[in-house]
KOLDREN-382509 format. One record per atom (N, C-alpha, C, O): x, y, z. Coordinates in steps of 0.05 Angstrom, whole numbers, plus 5000, padded with zeros to 4 digits. Example, Ala and Ser with C-alpha at 12.3 -4.5 7.8 and 13.67 -1.06 7.14 Angstrom:
526448865156;524649105156;526449345156;528549345169;525749555142;527349795143;525850015157;526850235161;
This chain:
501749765000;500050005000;501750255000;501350464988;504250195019;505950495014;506650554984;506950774973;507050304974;508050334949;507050534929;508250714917;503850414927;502050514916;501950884928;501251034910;502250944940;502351224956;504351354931;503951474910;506851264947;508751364930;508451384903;508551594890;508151134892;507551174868;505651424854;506551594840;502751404861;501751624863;502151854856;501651974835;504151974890;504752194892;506052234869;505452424855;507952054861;509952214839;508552214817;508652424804;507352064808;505652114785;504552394781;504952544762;502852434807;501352754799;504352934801;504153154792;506352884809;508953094811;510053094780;510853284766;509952834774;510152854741;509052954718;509953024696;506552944728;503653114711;503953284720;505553344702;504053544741;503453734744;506753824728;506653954707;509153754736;510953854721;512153934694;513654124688;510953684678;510253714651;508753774641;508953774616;506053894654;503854124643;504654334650;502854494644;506554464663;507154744674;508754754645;508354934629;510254594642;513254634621;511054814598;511355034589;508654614593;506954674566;505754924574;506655124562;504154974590;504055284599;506055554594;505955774583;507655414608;509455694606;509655714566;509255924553;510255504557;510955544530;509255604518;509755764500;506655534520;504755624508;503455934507;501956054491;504856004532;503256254540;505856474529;505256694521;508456404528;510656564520;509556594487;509556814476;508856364475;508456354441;504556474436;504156504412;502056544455;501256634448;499256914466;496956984463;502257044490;501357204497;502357514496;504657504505;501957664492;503057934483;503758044509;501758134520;506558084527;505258294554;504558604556;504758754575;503458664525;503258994535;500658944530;499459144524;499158734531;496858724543;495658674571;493358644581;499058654580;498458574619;498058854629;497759044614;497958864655;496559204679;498559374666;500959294666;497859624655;499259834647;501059794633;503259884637;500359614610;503259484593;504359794579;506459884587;502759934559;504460054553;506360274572;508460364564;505160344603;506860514615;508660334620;510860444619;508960024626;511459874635;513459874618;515859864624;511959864588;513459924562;515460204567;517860184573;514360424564;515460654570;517660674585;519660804578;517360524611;520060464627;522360274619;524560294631;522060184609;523559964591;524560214571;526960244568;522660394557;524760494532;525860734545;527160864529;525760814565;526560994583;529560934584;531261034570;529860754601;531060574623;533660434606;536060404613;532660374586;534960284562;536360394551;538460314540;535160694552;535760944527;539660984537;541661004522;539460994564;542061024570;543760794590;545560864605;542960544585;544560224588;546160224567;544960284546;549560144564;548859974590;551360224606;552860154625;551260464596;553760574606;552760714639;554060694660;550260854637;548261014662;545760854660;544560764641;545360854690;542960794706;540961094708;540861254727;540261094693;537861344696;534861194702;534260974693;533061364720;529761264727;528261424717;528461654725;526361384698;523861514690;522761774707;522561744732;522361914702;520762164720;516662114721;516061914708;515162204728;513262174724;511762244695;509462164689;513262384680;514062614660;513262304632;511462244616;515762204643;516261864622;513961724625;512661684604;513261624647;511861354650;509861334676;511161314697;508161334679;506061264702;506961144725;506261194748;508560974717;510460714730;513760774743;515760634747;513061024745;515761204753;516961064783;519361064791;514560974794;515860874828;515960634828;515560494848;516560544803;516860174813;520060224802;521360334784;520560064824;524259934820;525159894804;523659794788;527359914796;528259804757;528659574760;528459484737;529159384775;530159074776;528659024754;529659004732;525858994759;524158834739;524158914708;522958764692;525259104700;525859274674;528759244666;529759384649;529959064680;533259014671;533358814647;533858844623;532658644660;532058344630;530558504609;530658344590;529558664602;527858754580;529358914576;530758854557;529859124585;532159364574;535259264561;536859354545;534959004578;538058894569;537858864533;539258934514;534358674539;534958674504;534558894488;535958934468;532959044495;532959224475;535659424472;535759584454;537359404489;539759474480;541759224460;543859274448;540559024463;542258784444;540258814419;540858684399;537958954417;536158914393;537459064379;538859004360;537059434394;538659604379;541559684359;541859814339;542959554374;544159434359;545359204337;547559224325;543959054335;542658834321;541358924296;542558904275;538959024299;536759044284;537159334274;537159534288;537559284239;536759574226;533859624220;532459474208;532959964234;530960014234;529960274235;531760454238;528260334234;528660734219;527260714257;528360864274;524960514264;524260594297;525060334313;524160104313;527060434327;527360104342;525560094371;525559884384;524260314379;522360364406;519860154390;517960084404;519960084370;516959994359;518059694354;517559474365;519559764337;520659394329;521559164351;521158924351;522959374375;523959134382;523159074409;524458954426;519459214413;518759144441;517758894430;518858714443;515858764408;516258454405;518858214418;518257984426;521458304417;523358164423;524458244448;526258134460;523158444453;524858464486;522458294508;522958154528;519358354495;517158344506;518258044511;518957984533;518457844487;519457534491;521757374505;522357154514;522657584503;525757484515;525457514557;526957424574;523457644560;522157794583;520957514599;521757404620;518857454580;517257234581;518256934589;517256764605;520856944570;522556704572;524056694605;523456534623;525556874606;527256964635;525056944658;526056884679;522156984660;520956954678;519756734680;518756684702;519656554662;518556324657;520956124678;520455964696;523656224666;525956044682;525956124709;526455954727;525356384715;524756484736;522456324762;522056334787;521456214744;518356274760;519455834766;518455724786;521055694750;521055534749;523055374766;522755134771;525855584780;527155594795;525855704812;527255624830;524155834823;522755894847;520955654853;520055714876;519955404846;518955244847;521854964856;521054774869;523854964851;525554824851;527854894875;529754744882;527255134885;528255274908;527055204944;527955174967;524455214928;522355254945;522554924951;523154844973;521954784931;521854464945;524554384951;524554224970;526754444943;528954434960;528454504988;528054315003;528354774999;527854855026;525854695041;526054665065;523654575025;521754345043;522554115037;522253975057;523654005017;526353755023;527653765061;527053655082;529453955054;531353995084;527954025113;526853895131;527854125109;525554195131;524353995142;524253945166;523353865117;521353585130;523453345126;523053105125;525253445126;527353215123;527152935111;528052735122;525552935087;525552885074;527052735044;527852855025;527152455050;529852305028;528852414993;530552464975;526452444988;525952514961;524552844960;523052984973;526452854934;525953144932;522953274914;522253514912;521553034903;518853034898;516753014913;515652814922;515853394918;513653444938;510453474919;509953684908;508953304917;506453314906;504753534910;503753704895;504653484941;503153664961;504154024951;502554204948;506554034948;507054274941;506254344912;504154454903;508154264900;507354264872;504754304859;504754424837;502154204872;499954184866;498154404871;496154484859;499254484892;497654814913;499555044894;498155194880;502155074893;502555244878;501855314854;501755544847;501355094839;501055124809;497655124799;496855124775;495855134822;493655224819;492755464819;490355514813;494755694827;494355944821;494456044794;496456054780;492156134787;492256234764;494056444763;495456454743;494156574776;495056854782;498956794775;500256984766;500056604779;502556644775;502256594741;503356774727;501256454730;502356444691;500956694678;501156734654;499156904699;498857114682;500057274697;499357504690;502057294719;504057434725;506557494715;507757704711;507457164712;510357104697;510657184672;512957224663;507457244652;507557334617;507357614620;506657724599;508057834648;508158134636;511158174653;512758064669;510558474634;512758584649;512958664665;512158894665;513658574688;513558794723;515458604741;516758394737;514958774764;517058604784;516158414800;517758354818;513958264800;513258134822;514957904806;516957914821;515457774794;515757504782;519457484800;520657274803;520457744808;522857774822;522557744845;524257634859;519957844856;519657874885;518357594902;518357554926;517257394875;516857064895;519956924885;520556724898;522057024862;524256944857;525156944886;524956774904;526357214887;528457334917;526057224944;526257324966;525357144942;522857114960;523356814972;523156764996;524056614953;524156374953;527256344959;527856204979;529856474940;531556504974;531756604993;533556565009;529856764997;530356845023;528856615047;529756595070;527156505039;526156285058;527856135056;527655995077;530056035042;531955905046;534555895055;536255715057;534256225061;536656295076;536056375104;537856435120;533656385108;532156355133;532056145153;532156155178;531755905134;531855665151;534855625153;535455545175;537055655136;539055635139;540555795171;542055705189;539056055166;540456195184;540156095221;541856085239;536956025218;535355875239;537155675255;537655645279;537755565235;540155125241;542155305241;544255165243;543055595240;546555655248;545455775270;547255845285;543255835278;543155925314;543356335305;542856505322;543656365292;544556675280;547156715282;547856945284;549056505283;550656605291;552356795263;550856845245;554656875260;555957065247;557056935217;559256955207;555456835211;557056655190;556256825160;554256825147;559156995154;560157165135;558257125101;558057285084;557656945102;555856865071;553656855076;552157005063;552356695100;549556815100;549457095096;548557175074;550257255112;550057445123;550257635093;548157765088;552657655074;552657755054;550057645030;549257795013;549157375034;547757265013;544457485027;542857625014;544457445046;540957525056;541457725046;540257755025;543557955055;543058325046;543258285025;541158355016;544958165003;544358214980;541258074965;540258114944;540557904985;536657774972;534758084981;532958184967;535858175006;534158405022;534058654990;532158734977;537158704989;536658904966;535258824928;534358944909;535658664933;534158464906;530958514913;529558654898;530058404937;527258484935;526358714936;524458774922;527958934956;527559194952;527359334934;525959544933;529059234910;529659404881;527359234864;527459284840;525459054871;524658854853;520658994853;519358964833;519859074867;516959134877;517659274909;519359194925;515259564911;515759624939;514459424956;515659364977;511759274949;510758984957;512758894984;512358885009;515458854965;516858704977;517758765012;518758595027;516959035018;517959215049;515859025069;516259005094;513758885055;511258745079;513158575091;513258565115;515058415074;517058145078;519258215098;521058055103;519158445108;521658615121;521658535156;522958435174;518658685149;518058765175;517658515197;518558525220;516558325187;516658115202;519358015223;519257985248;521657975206;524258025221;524058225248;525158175270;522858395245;523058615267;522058495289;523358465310;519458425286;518358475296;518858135317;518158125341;519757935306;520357715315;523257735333;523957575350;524757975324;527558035342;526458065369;528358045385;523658115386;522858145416;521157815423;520357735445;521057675399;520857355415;522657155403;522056935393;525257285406;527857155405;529257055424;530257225439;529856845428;531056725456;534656835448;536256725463;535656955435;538456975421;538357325407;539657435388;536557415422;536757725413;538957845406;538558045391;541357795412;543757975406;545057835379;546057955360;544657545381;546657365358;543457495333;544057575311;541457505339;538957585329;540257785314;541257785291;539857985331;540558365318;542458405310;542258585293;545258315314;547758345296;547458175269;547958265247;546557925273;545357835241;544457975229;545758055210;541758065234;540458115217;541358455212;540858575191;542458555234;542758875222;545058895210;545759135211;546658775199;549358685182;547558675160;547558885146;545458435151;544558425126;542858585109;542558615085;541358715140;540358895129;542459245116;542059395097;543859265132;544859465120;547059425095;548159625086;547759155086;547859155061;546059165037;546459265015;543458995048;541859075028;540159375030;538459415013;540659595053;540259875040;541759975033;541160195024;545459885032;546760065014;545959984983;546160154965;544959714979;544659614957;541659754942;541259774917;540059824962;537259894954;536460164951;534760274936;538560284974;536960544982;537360724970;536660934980;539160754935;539060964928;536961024905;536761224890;535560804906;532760874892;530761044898;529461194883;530560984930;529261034954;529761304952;527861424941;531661434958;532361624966;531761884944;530962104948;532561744919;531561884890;529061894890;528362104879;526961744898;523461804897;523462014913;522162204906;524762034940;523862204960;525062534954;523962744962;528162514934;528362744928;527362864901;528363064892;525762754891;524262774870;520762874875;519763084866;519462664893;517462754900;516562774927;514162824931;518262744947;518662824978;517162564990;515962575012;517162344976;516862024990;518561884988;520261924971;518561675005;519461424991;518561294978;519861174961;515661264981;514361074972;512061244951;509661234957;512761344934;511561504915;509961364898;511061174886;507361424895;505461294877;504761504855;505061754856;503661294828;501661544818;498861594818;497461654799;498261564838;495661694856;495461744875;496661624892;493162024884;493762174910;493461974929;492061764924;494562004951;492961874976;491261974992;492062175003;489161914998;487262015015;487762035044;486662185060;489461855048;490061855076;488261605092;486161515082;489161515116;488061225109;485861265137;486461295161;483161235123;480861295139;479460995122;480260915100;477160855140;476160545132;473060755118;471660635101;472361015124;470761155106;471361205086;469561325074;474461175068;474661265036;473461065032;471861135015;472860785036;471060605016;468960575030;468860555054;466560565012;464260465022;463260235032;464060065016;461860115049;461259865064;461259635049;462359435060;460459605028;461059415007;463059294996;463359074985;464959545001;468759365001;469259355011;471659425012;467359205049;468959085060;467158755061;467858525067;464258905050;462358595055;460258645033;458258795032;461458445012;459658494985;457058394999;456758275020;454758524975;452258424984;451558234964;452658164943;449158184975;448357914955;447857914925;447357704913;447958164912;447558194879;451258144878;451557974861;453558204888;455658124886;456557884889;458157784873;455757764910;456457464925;455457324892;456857184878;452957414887;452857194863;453657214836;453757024820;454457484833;456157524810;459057374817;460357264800;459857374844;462957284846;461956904835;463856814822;460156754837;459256494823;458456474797;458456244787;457856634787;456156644768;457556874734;456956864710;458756984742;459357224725;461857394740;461957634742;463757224750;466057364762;468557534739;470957474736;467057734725;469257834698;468058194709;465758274714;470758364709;468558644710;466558774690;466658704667;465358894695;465359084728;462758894744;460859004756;462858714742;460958554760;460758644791;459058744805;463858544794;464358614825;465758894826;467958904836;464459144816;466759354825;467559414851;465759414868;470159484859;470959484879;470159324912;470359384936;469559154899;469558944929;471758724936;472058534922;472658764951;475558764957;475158474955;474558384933;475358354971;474858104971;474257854950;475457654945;471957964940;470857774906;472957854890;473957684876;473558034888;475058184860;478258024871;479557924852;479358004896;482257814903;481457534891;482557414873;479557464904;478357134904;478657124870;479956954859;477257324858;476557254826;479257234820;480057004815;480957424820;483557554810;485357234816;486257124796;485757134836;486856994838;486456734821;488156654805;484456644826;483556354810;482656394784;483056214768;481556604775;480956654750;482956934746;485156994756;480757084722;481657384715;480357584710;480257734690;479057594732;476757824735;477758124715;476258204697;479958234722;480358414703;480058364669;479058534655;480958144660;480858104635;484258144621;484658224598;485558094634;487958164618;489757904610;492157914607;488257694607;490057434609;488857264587;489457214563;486757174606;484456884596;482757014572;481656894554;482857354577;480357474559;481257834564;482257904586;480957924552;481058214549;478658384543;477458304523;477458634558;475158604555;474858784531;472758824520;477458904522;477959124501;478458904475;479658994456;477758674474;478258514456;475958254452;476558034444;473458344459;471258104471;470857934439;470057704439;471458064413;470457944394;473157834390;473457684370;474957874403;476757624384;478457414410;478857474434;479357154396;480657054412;478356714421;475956744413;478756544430;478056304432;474356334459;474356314484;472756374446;470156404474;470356584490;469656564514;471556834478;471557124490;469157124514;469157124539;466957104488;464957314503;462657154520;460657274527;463156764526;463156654541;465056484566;464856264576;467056724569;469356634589;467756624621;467956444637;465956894625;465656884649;463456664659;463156644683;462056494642;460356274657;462656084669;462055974690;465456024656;467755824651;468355904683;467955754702;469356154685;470856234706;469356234734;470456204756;465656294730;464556194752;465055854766;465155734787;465055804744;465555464749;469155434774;469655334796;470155544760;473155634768;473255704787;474855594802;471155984800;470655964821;469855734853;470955694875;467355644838;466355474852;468555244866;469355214889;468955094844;471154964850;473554964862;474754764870;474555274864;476355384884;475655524912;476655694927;473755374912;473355454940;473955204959;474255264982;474154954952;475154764967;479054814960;480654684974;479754914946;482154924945;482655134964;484655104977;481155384970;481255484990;480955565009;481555775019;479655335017;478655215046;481355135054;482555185075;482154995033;484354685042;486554935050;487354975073;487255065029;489955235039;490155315066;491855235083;487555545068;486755585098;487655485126;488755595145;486855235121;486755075127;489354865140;490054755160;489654875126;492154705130;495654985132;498054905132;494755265132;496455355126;496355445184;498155475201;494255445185;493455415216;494655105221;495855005240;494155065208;495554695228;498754685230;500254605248;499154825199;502154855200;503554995226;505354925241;502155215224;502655395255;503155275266;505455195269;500955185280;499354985302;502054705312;502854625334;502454645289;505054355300;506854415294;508554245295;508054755281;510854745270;511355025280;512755145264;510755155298;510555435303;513255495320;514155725318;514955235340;516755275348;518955365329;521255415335;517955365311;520955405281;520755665276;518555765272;523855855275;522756135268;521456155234;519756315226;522755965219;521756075191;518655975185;517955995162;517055875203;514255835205;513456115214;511956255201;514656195241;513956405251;513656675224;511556795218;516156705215;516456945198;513956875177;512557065171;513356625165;512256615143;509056655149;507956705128;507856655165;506056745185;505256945182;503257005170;507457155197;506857455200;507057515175;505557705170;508657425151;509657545134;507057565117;506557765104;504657275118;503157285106;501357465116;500957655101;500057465140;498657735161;500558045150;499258255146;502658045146;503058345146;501858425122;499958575120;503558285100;503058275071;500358395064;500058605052;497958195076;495458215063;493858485078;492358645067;494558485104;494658745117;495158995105;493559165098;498158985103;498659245088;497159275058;496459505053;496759115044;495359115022;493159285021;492759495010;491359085040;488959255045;488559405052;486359495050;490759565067;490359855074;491260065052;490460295051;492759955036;493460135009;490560224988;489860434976;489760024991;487959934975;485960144984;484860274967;485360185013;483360345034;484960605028;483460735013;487360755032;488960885030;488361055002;488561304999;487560874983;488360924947;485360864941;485160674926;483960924947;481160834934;480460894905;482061034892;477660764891;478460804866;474860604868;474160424884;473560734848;470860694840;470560434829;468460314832;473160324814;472260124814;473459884822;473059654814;475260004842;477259754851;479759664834;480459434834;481059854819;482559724797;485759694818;487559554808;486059784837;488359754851;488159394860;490459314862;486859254863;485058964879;485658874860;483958844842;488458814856;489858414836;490758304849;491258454868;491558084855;492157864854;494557904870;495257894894;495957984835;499057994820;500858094843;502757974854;499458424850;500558574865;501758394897;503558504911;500958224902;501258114929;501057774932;500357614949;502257784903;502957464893;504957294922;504957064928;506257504934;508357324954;506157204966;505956964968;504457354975;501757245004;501356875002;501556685017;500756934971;500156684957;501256384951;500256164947;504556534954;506756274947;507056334974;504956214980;508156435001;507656375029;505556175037;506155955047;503056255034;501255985035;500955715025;500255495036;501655775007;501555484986;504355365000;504355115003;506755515009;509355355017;508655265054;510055095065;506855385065;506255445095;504155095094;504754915111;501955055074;500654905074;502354625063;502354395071;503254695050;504054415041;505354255063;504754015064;506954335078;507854255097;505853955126;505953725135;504254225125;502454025135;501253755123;500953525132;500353915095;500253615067;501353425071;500553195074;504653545069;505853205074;506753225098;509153215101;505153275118;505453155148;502852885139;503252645139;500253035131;498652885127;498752575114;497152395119;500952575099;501052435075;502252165090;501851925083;503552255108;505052025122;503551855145;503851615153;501452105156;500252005180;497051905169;496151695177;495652035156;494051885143;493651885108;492552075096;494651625096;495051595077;492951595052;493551685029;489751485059;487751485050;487151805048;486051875027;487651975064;486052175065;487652375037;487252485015;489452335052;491252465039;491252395004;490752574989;491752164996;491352124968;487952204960;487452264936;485952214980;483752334969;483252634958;482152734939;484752704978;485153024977;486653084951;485453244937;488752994941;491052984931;489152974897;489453124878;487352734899;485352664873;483752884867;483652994845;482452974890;481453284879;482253484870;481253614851;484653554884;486053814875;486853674842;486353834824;487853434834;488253414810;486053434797;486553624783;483453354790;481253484778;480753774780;479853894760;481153924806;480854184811;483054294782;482154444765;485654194783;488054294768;486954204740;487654394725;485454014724;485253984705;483054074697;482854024673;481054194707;478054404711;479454664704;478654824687;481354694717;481555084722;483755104694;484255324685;484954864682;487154864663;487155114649;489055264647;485155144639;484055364612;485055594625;486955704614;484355674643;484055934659;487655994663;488556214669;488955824659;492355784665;493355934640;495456064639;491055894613;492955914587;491356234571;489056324570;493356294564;492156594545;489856444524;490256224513;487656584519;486856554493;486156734482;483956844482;488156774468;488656964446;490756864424;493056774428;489056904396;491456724379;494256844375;494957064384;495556684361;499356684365;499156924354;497157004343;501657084359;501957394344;500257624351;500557854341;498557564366;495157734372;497857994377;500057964388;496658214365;496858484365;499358594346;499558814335;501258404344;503658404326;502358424301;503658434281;
């Protein structure tokens, strides 16, 4: 019977791994990203940003690009090429010709990206659960049910950096954990330089900070604690902070957006974005595509995540007549819905048990708060930045929350898997029908070349 387990498990580790490969490829060969959130301002920063690579580092002004306060990390791999296009390619406009090939080359790098963050990640739960095989089902299976990462990994922006740097950093966490904190010269240089990687990658990434802090006052090792970590950290702000410092002498923040802030009162939104009512509850089943759910925080994450409530992936709403069942996607994605609601029960779920039997470990602890801060701070931006129809409320924006959970739960999974074996392969059978139900919703449809 163990046999049969095992066997099993690796099977769905083999299927889920060789349908991601087809995903990513499929979606690099038929998805455009300046049709992802603000493609052409991301565009803009890219032709900004390149204009003077690879000799000066210059940043967009608000003047350039909408997208003036996001970090350049995520605009390096694209600017790189369009400085290898430009020269390359004779062309009377190379700002036009060669966002096709930087746009792909973008696609590709995040795809390897997104594929080594999966290979990092089950490494670090290899060591953890101490574990002889490095084929985690339980993981593999919760991560790759997010829709939300294969229409993250096909644009241009920084989050696809920020679950990258994200995934070592949980692994230099548990590392640091088994050395006690003590002073050991490579951690110490490897974390500040992950710290300034996420910093320069999405401001997102500051939710992932704070946790450290705040865990330095239930530290039994406070001092081996605070010299660690304030060593790594102040490499990664010499590494970060002169971005930082350019937003604030530019527009007197750090954290400079391009929209006012209201200032953070739970009256900029109305009662409804915090508890849809029942003409919403059943659009989030039934018709989860906008403006169904405008601005309800909640349906519009839930949609965003498992499906694509905005339309920028599965369906575009500036494009309803063309492309594979446009303008019957949203009955598909109700379904998508439905069905993800036992997937996110289970996460839930099992991401409290994890606590619950693994809480003595600091990198349970951090991954915890990290997920509480994360979704926290989110939502207060979100309250902070209001907007009629909720267009700030993706997913994308707070993709870490997501791969924290999915890495927090699995854990428990294969605690499960060992202690009750039936249950576990039951569970295990669902989420694989769940994964081969929601497939569609994983892949662009829009045909090859769409907009080229």
């Amino acid at each position: 019977m163990n046999l049969k387990r095992i066997n099993f498990s690796n099977f769905v580790f083999a299927l889920i791994s060789f349908s991601t490969l087809y995903i990513l490829i499929y979606n690099i060969f038929f998805y455009n990203p300046i049709l992802g959130y603000d493609g052409e301002a991301h565009y803009n920063y890219v032709n900004y940003f390149s204009r003077y690579l690879p000799y000066e580092i210059k940043i967009p002004s608000m003047d350039d690009t909408r997208e003036f306060f996001s970090p350049p990390l995520g605009y390096l791999i694209p600017s790189l090429a369009q400085v290898v296009c430009r020269n390359v390619l004779s062309s009377n406009n190379f700002l036009l010709e060669c966002q096709p090939i930087y746009g792909k080359a973008t696609q590709i790098i995040q795809s390897l990206m997104y594929i080594a963050t999966i290979f990092i990640n089950l490494y670090t739960l290899k060591l953890f659960n101490k574990s002889k095989s490095f084929f985690n089902s339980s993981y593999l299976i919760l991560i790759s049910l997010l829709a939300v990462n294969y229409r993250t990994i096909s644009m241009i922006r920084g989050e696809p950096y920020i679950i990258f740097f994200l995934s070592i950093f949980i692994l230099l966490i548990f590392k640091i954990e088994k050395n006690d904190f003590n002073l050991n010269p490579k951690l110490i240089i490897f974390s500040g330089i992950t710290v300034a990687c996420i910093a320069l990658s999405r401001q997102w990434g500051f939710f992932l900070f704070l946790p450290l802090i705040i865990l330095l006052f239930r530290s039994d090792l406070k001092i081996k604690y605070f010299k660690f970590w304030s060593m790594s950290t102040l490499i990664g702000f010499i590494g970060s902070s002169w971005f930082y410092i350019s937003l604030y002498n530019k527009y007197g923040s750090l954290t400079a957006f391009n929209m006012e802030s209201k200032g953070f009162s739970l009256k900029n939104q109305e009662f409804s974005f915090y508890f849809p009512n029942l003409s919403h509850f059943q659009y989030l089943f039934s018709k989860p595509i906008r403006p169904n759910l405008d601005n309800q925080f909640f349906s519009i994450l839930y949609s965003d995540l498992w499906g694509d409530y905005w339309g920028y992936f599965v369906f575009t709403s500036r494009f309803l007549d063309v492309g594979r069942n446009q303008l019957n996607i949203g009955d598909y994605l109700a379904r998508v819905n439905i069905f993800s609601v036992f997937t996110s029960i289970l996460i839930v779920s099992f991401c409290f048990l994890t606590f619950k039997y693994y809480k003595q470990y600091f990198l349970i602890k951090y991954i915890n708060l990290a997920i509480i801060i994360s979704f926290i701070g989110f939502l207060l931006f979100t309250v902070a930045y209001p907007s009629s129809t909720g267009d700030t409320i993706k997913a994308t924006y707070i993709i870490q929350v997501f791969h924290l959970m999915a890495f927090s739960s699995s854990i428990y999974f294969e605690k499960l898997k060992k202690s009750h074996e039936k249950m576990f392969n039951v569970i295990l059978s669902i989420l694989v029908l769940i994964y081969l139900h929601n497939f569609d919703s994983f892949l662009s449809h829009f045909p090859i070349n769409f907009i080229n």
